[in-house]
C-alpha positions in Angstrom: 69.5 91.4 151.2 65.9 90.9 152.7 67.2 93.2 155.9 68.8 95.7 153.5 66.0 95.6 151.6 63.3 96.5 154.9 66.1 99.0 155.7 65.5 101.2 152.9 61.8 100.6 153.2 61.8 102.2 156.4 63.6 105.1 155.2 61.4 105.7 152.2 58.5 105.5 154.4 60.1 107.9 157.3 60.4 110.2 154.4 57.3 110.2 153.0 55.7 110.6 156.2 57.3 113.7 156.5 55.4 115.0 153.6 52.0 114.1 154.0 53.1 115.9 157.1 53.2 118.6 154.8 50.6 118.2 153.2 47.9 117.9 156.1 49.2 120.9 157.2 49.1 123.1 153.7 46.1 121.7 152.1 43.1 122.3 154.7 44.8 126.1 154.7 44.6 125.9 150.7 48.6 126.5 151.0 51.2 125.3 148.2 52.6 122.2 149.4 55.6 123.1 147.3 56.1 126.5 148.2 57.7 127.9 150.7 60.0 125.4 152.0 59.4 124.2 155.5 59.2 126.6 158.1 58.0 126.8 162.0 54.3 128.1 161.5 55.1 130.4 165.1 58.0 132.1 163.9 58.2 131.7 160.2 62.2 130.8 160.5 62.7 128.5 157.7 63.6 125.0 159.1 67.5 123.6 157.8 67.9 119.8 157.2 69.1 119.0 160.5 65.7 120.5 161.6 63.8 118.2 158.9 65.0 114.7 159.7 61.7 112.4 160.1 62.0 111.3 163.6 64.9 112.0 164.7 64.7 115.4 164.3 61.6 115.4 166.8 62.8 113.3 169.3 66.4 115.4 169.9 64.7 118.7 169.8 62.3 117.4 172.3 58.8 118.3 170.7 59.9 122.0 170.0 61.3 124.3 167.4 65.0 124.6 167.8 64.4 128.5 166.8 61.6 129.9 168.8 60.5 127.2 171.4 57.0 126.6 170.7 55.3 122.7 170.6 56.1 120.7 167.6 52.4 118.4 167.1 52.5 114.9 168.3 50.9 114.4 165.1 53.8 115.2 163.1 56.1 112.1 164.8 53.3 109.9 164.6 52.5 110.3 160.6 56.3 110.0 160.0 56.4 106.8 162.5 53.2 105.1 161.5 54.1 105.7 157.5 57.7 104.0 157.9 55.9 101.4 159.7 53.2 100.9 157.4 55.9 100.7 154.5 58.2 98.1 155.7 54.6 95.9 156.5 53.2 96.5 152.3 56.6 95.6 151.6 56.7 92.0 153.6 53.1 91.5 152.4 53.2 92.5 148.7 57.2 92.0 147.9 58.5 94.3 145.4 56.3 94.5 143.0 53.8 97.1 141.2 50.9 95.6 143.6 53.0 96.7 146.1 53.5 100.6 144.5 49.7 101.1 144.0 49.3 100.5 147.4 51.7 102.7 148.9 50.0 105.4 147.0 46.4 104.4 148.3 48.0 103.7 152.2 50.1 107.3 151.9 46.1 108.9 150.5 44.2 107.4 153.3 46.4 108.5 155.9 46.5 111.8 154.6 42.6 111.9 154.6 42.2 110.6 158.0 44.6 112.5 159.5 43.2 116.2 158.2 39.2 114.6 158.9 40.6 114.1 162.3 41.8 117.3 162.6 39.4 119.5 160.7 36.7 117.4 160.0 37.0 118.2 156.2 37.8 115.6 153.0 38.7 117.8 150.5 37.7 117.5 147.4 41.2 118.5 146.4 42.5 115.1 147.5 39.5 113.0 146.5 38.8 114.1 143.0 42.6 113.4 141.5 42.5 110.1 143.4 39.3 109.5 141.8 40.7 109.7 138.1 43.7 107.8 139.2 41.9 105.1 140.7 40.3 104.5 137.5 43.2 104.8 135.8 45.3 102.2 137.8 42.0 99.6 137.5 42.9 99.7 133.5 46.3 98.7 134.7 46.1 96.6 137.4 42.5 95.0 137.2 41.3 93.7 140.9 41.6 90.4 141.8 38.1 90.3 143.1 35.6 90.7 140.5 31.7 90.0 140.6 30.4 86.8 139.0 28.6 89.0 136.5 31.7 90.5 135.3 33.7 87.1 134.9 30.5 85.8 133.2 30.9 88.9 131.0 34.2 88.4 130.5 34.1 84.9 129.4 31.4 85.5 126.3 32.8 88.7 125.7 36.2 89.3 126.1 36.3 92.1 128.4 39.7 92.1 128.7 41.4 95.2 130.3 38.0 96.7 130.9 37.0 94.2 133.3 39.0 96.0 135.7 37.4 99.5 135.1 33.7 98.2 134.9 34.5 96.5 138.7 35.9 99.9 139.7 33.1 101.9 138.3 30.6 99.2 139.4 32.2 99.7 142.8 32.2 103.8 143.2 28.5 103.9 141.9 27.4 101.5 144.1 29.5 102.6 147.4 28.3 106.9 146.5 24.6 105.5 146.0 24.4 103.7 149.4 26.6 106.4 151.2 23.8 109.1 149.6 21.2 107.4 150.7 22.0 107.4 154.2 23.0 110.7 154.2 19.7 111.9 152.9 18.0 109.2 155.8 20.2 111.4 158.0 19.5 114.5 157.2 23.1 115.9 157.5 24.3 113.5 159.4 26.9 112.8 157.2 28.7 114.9 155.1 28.6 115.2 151.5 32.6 114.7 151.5 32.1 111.0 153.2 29.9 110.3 150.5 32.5 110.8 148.1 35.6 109.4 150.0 33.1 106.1 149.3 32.8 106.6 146.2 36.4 106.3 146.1 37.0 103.0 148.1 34.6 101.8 145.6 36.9 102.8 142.7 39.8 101.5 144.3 38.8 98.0 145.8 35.7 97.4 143.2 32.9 95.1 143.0 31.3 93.8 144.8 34.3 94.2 147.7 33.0 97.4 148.3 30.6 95.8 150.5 33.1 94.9 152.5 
């Protein structure tokens, strides 16, 4: 069952891969990632499921589109790869489990994020803004484990209750975007404005005080 279970991981992550695929490609260009379907971006032919299998698909065409020839990215076998990997690894660590859901999400936003900074040296606010509010909105949900003294001191006399996870979360973003800001003032440019908010979004996700770490 455990095998079967790793099995179907993989698969879901292969998957998935494929579409942040899609996604690193569309969103820096300010495309639809829903519209149009997949096609080879040198010779617009729209690409049929045979040409869409995560993979496989790249290793039996050897790198190139069946259609017109030209270079498939590296990048595109190494999202899908690295995300089916990455799956199957949650999955052994967490076990089935919402822990294990919220972060799929967060490893499937990060790798979208590094992947286009890599590329185009950009964080878009597109991505980081949405996680932002959902970040908060898991941390009503599914409070961290790690909380600062202060807040389970809090908690204790006053009951905090579900909010203890969004005060760590908040706690968290302020104090991650204040340092981040800081240094990029100190800098002067020397870091961008959309590092400084990608920070500010750790610090939502993991809280206080681990976003020190």
């Amino acid at each position: 069952m455990e095998i079967v279970l790793i099995i179907v991981f993989l698969l879901l992550g292969l998957v998935v891969g494929s579409f942040l695929n899609v996604c690193i490609d569309r969103l820096p260009a300010k495309q639809s990632i829903i519209s149009p379907p997949s096609h080879c971006p040198a010779c617009d032919k729209r690409l049929s499921v045979k040409d869409l299998i995560p993979v496989f698909s790249y290793i039996l065409l050897k790198g190139r589109c069946r259609y017109c020839k030209s270079a498939i990215p590296k990048r595109v076998l190494l999202v899908e790869a690295v995300a089916g990997i990455g799956f199957v690894l949650l999955l052994c660590f967490y076990g089935v489990g919402p822990e294990l859901a919220v972060t799929l999400f967060y490893f499937c936003l990060f790798l979208v994020i590094f992947v286009i900074d890599l590329e185009h040296h950009l964080i878009l606010n597109k991505v980081v803004y949405p996680c932002a509010v959902t970040a908060l909105i898991i941390s009503i949900f599914l409070p961290q484990l790690e909380i600062s003294p202060s807040l389970a001191i809090a908690g204790h006399f006053f009951d905090l209750g579900w909010a203890s996870g969004i005060v760590s979360a908040l706690l968290g973003g302020i104090v991650g975007f204040v340092i981040f800001f800081i240094i990029s003032l100190l800098t002067r440019g020397g870091m961008g404005e959309g590092d400084v908010k990608m920070v500010g979004l750790i610090g939502l996700i993991v809280g206080y005080p681990l976003i020190f770490v």
